[in-house]
C-alpha positions, 0 to 999 in steps of 0.5 A: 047471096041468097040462102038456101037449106039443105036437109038431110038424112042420118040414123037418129041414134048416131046423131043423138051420139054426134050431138053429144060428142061435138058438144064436148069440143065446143062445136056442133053438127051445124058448125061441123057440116058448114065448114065441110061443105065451104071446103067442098065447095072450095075443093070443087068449084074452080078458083076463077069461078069463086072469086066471080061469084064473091065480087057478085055477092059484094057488089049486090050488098049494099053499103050501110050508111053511116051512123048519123054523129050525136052532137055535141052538147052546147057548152053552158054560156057564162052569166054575166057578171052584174057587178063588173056592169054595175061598176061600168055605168058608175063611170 
């Protein structure tokens, strides 16, 4: 499915505090704001309608092929014995 950007508006000077407090929980204002609206968009929009557009979106990607396999390196052919050849045509 194709994304779209939000924008939004907030006091600068409580974001800049946001930032800093979030940073301390290892997370973020993107983290924290995505998982908000994926649970308003849960609490909100009708089961049926969610598994509707979710088989949509994973009938439209498309599959990857699959990796091409490396080949297998040749194994060295073994010389030829020249005395066991020798020997034989002495017979």
């Amino acid at each position: 499915m194709e994304k779209i950007e939000i924008t939004l508006s907030f006091d600068s000077e409580k974001m800049e505090a946001l930032v800093i407090y979030l940073k301390k929980e290892n997370s973020s204002v993107q983290n924290k704001m995505d998982e908000a609206l994926r649970q308003l968009y849960e609490q909100t929009v009708p089961e049926p309608v969610r598994e509707y557009l979710d088989a949509k979106s994973a009938a439209a990607r498309p599959k990857r092929p699959p990796r091409p396999s490396q080949p297998k390196a040749a194994a060295p052919k073994p010389a030829a014995d020249s005395t066991k050849q020798e020997k034989e045509g002495d017979v």
